[in-house]
N, C-alpha and C positions, 0 to 999 in steps of 0.2 A: 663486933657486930657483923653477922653474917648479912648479906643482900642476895632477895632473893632472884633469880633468875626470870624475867620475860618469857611469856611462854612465846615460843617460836613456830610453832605449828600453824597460827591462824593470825594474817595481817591485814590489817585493815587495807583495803581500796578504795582511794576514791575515785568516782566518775563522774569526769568533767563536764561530762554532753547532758550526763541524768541529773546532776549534782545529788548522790546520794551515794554511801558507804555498800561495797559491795567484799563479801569476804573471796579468800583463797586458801585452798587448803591443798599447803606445799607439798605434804606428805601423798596423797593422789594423785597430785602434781596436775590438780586440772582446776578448771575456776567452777563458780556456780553456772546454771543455767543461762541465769541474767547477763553475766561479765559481758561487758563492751572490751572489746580488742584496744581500744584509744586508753583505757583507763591506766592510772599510773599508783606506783604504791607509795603509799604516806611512810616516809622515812620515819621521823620522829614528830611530834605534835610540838614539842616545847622547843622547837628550835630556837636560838638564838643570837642566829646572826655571830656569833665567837667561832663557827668551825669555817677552819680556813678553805681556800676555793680554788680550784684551778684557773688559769690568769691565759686564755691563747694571746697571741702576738695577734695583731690586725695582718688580716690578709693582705699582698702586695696588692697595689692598683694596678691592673690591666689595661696593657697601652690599645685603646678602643682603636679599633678602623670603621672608616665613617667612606661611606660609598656615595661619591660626587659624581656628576655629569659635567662637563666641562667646555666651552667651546674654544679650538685652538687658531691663534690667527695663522695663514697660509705657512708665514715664512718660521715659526715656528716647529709646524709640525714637518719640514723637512727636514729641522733638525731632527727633532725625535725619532722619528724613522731612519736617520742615517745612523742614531745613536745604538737602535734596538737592534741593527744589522749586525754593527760593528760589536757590539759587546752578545751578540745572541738570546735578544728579550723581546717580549713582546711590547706592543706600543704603552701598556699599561704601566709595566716595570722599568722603564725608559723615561717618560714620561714623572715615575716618583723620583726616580736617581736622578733627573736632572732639577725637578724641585728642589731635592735635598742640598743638592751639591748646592744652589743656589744661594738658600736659605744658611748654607754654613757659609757661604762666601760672606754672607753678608754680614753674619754673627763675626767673622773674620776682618771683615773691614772697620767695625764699630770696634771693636776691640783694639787694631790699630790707630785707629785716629785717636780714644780716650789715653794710649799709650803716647804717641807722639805729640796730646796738649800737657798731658803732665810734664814730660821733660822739657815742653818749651814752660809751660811754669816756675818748674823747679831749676832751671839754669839760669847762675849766676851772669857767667861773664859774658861779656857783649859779644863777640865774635861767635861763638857756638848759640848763644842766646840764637843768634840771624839765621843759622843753619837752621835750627831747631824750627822757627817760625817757618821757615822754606819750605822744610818738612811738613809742617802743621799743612800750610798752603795748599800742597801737593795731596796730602791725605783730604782734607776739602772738597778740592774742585779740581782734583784729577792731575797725570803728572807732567802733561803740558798746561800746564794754568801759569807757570812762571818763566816768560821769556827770557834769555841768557841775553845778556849785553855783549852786544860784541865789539863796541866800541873800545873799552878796554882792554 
C-alpha cells in the first residue's frame, strides 16, 4: 500500500485575532495580502495529545530586594558608621551585614539551645545529667544566670 504524500506547498494558517484560515505559499516564500504577522501555522488538525512534549525545569526563584526606610535609634547608628569605616561600605551595606550577622547569630543561638536540651534529655546518669541542665540554664537566660557556690 503505497501513501500518498501531503501536498507541502500550501499550509493552512490560522489567525488568532481574525479567527479565520489564511494561506502561505512557501514556495514564494511570502504570505497573502491579508496575513497578520501574529498568525501561527496549524501543525496537524488530528492531533492527539500521544506526541511527546518538551518538559523545561521551573525557573530558579529570584532572591527579591525589597527597599525599606528605616529609623535608626542614636546609639545604633554609631555603630553602623564605625562599622562602614572600618570594613569600607557605605551606611546602607553596613547597616545589611550587621542585620545579617545578626539574624545568623540568632539562627546560631536557637540551634544551640535545641542542641544542648536534647542532650540534657537524652543523658542518663545523674552527674552529667547536672552539667547538662547547667548547660541548658546557661543557653536560656545567659551565662551568668548560674551563681558558683563558693562555699564549697
Amino acid at each position: 500500500m503505497v501513501r500518498a504524500k501531503p501536498d507541502r506547498r500550501r499550509k493552512p494558517i490560522i489567525c488568532p485575532t481574525e479567527r479565520r484560515q489564511v494561506s502561505l505559499d512557501f514556495e514564494a516564500g511570502s504570505a497573502g495580502m491579508d496575513a497578520d504577522p501574529h498568525c501561527t501555522t496549524l501543525v496537524d488538525g488530528a492531533y492527539n495529545g500521544n506526541m511527546p512534549t518538551r518538559t523545561k525545569a521551573a525557573p530558579a526563584p529570584k532572591a527579591k530586594t525589597v527597599r525599606q526606610s528605616v529609623t535608626i535609634p542614636a546609639p545604633l547608628v554609631a555603630t553602623v558608621r564605625r562599622e562602614a569605616k572600618q570594613r569600607h561600605l557605605t551606611m546602607s551595606r553596613a547597616l545589611i551585614s550587621l542585620a545579617e550577622r545578626g539574624a545568623r547569630a540568632d539562627l546560631d543561638a536557637k540551634a544551640n539551645l535545641k542542641a544542648t536540651y536534647k542532650r540534657f534529655i537524652d543523658e542518663r546518669e545523674p552527674a552529667r545529667k547536672s552539667a547538662a541542665g547547667e548547660d541548658l540554664i546557661r543557653a536560656v537566660f545567659g551565662k551568668g544566670a548560674i551563681a558558683e557556690d563558693s562555699v564549697l
